[in-house]
C-alpha positions in Angstrom: 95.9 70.4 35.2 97.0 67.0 34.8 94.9 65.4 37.6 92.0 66.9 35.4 92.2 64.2 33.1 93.3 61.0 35.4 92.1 61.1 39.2 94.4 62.0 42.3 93.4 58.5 43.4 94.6 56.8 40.6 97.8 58.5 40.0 98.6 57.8 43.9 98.2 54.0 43.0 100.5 54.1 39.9 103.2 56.7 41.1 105.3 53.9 42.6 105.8 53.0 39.0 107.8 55.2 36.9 107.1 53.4 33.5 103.9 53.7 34.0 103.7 57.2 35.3 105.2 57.9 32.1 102.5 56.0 30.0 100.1 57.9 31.9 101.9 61.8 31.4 102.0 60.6 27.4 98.4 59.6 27.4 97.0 63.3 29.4 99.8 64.8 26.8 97.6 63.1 24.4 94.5 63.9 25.5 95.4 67.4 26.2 96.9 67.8 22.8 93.8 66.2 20.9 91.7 68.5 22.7 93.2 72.0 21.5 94.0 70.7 18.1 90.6 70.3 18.0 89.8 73.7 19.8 92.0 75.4 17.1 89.9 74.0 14.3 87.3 76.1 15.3 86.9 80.0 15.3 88.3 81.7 18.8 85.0 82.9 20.3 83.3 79.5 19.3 86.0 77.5 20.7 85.8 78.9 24.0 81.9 78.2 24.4 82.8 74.9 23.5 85.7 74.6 26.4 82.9 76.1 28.7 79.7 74.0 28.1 82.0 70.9 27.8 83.7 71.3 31.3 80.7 72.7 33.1 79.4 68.9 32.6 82.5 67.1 32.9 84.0 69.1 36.2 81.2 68.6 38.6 81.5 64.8 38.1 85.7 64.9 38.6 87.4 64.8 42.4 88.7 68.3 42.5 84.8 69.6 42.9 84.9 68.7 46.4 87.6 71.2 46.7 86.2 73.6 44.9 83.1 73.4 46.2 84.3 73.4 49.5 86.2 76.8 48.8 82.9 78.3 47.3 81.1 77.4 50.2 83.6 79.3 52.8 83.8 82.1 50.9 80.1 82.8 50.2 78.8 81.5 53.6 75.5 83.1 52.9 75.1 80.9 49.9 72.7 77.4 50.1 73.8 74.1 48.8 71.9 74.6 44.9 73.8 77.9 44.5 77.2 76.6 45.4 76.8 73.5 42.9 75.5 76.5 40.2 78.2 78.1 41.2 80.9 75.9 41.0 79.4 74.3 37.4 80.2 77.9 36.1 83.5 77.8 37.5 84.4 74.9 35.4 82.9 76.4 32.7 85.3 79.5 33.2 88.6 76.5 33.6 86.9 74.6 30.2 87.0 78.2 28.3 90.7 78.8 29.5 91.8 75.5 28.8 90.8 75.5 24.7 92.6 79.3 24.7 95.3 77.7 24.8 95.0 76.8 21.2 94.2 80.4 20.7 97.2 82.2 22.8 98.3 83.4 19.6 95.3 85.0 18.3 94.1 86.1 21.5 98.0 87.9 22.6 99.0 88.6 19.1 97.0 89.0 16.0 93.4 89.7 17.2 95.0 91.8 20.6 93.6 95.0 19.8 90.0 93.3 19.5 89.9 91.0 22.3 92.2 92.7 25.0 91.2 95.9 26.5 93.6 97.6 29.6 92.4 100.0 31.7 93.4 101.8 34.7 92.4 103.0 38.3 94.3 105.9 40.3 97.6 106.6 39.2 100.1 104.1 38.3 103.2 105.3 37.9 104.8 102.4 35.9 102.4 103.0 32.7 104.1 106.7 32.9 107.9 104.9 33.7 108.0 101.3 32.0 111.6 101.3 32.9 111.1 101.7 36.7 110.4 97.7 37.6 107.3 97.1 39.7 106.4 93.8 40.9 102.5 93.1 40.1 100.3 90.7 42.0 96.8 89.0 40.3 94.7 86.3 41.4 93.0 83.1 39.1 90.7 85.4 37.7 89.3 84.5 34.2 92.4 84.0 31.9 95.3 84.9 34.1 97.7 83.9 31.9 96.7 87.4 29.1 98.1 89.4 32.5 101.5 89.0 31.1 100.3 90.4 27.4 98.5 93.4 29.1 102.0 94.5 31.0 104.2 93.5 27.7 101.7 96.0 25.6 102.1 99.0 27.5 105.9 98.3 27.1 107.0 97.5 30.6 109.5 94.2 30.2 108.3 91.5 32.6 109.1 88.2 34.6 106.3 86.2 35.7 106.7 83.0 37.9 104.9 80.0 36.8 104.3 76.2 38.6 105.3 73.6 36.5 103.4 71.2 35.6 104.5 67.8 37.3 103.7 66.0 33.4 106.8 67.4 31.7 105.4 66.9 28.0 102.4 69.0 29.6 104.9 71.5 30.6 106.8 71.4 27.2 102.9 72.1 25.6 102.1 75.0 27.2 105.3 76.3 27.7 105.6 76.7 23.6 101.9 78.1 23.5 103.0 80.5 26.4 105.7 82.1 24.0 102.8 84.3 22.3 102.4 85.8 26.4 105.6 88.0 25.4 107.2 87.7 28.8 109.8 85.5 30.9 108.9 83.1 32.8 110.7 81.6 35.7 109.2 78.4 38.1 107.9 79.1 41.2 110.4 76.6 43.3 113.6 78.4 41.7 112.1 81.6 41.8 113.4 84.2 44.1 117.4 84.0 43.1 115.8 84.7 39.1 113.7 87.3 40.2 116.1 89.6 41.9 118.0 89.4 38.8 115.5 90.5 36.7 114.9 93.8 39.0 118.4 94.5 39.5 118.2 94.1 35.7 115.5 96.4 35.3 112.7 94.0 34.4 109.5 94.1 36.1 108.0 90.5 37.5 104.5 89.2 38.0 102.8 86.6 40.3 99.6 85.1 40.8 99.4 84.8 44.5 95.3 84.1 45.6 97.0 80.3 46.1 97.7 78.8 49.8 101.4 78.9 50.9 102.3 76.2 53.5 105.6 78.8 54.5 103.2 81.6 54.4 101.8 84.3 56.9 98.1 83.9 58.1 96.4 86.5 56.7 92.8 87.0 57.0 90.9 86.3 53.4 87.1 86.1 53.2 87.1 86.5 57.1 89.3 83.2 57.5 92.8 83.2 57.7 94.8 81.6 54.6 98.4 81.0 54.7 99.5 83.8 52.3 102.7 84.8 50.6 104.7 87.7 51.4 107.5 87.6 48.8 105.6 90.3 46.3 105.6 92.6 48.9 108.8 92.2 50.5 110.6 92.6 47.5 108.8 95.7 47.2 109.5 96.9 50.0 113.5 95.8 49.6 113.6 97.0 46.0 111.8 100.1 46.4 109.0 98.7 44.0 105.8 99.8 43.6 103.2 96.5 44.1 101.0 97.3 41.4 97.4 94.9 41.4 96.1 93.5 38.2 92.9 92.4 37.7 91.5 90.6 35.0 87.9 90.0 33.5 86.1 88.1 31.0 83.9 90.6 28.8 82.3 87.7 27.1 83.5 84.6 25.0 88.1 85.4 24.3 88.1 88.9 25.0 89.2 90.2 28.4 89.9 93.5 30.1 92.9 93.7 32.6 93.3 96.2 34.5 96.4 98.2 36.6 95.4 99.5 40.1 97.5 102.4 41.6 100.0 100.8 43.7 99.7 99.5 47.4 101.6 100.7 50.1 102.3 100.2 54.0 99.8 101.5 56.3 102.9 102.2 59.1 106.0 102.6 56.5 108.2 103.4 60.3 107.3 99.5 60.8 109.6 97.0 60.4 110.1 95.3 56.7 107.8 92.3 57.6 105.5 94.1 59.5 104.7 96.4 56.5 104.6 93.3 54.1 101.9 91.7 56.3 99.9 95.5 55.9 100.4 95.2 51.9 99.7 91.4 51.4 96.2 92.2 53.6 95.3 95.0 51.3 95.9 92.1 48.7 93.6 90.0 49.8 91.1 92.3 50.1 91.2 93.4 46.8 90.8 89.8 45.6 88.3 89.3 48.0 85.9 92.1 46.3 86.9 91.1 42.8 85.8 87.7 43.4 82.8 88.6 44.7 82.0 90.8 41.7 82.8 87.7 39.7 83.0 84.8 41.8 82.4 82.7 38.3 85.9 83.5 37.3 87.3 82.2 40.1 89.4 79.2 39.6 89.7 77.4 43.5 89.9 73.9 42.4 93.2 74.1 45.3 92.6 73.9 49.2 92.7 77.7 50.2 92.1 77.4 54.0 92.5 75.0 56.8 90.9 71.6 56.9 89.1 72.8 59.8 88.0 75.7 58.7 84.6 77.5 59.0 82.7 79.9 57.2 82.9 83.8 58.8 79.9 86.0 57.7 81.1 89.5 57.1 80.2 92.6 55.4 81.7 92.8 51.3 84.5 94.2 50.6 84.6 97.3 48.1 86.7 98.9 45.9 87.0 102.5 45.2 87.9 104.2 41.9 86.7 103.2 38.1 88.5 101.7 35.1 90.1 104.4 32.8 90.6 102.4 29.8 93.9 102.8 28.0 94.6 102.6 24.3 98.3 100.7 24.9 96.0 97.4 23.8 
């Protein structure tokens, strides 16, 4: 988020310098905090246009479009050069919106929740019967990722989720104190798999947003091109005897969202051994993300390197999902 404000190229430059990498994380605190005082000022729905017409000028002119067009273009192959840049404005319209709801976590999670959070269902999920059984639940940059945790903490199941810090640590502190109206725990990402098997063995459920590039990862195909992709979510299901439970959530126009709990994935060969099975899961992942993306590729936030350098565009039929949302009445 950071690299947002000040370019990768010029915080390269200065990073040698640690007084004045400090100078520069006080003035994108500053920026940063300017920006949603302001966003609070005004009304919820009004303040997310705002975020969104704002950034869907601003992004296409900053250094991570190249990425994030570059993502767009290998995972909609069949789309020209005038409908990625259309595209990828909207996506930084989407970031703009999410970034001024973070003045609005509060109203969004906790006073207006019944208004602007719907969940729903598909198939059976068996931890909206049995909060108290953990699950481990997967979601991808979609929308506002961050009302994922609300949506589990309504229906009553206690939850974990994994976060990345923010490498500004007044930008952490920021959102870390708006992220208390998210009604979960949070654990980072590098220290995160000791903390997480606590929290099962404690009986807490954990979350984790995992659409990202891994480095240590598995490739794994995703829009026909293999990413490097996480197994952790599903190997801990599979060790804990977890269901992996997908979440998926949508914007429904200006702060209100719908997330919703898909029945939960399992092994296609459960006689296979532990990682074979995780690579079956994590697949069925990324397919699901795949097909929710391209329902609403505009709510896709890519502004990260997903695939190789050298990677090239596959052309291959959509992926589709079966079932329809049962809405709940939890929210």
């Amino acid at each position: 988020m950071a690299r947002l404000i000040i370019g990768t190229s010029l915080r390269r430059y200065f990073e040698r310098w640690s007084f004045v990498r400090k100078i520069l994380w006080l003035i994108e605190a500053g920026v940063l905090w300017t920006f949603l005082m302001f966003a609070r000022i005004l009304p919820t729905d009004r303040a997310t246009g705002v975020g969104r017409r704002l950034m869907m000028g601003v992004g296409p002119k900053l250094e991570k479009q190249r990425i994030v067009r570059r993502n767009l273009a290998l995972a909609f192959p069949h789309k020209n050069e005038r409908e990625i840049e259309e595209l990828a404005a909207s996506v930084w319209g989407n970031v703009g919106s999410l970034l001024v709801e973070y003045g609005h976590l509060d109203d969004i999670c906790v006073r207006d929740a019944e208004y602007r959070l719907e969940i729903a269902s598909v198939g059976e999920v068996p931890v909206l019967e049995n909060p108290e059984k953990p699950s481990v639940f997967v979601s991808a940059h979609l929308a506002n990722w961050e009302v994922c945790a609300i949506a589990i903490h309504r229906v009553g199941i206690p939850v974990t989720a994994v976060y990345t810090p923010l490498q500004n640590p007044y930008l952490d502190r920021m959102l870390m104190r708006r992220r208390e109206a998210l009604g979960c725990r949070l654990v980072p990402r590098d220290a995160s798999m000791r903390a997480l098997l606590r929290e099962l063995r404690a009986g807490r459920s954990i979350g984790m947003i995992m659409d990202q590039r891994v480095d240590t990862g598995v490739p794994i195909p995703f829009f026909g091109i293999d990413k490097r992709t996480t197994l952790v979510p599903a190997r801990l299901a599979l060790r804990h005897g977890c269901d992996l439970v997908p979440l998926r959530t949508e914007r429904l126009g200006g702060a209100r969202f719908r997330v919703t709990f898909y029945e939960p994935l399992k092994p296609d060969d459960p006689s296979a051994d532990e990682i074979d099975q995780a690579i079956q899961v994590t697949r069925k992942i990324n397919r699901m993300f795949e097909a929710w993306i391209r329902e609403r590729p505009e709510d896709w936030w890519c502004s990260k390197r997903r695939w190789p350098k050298d990677a090239s565009p596959r052309v291959e039929a959509p992926t589709t999902i079966e079932g329809s949302a049962t809405k709940s009445n939890a929210a």
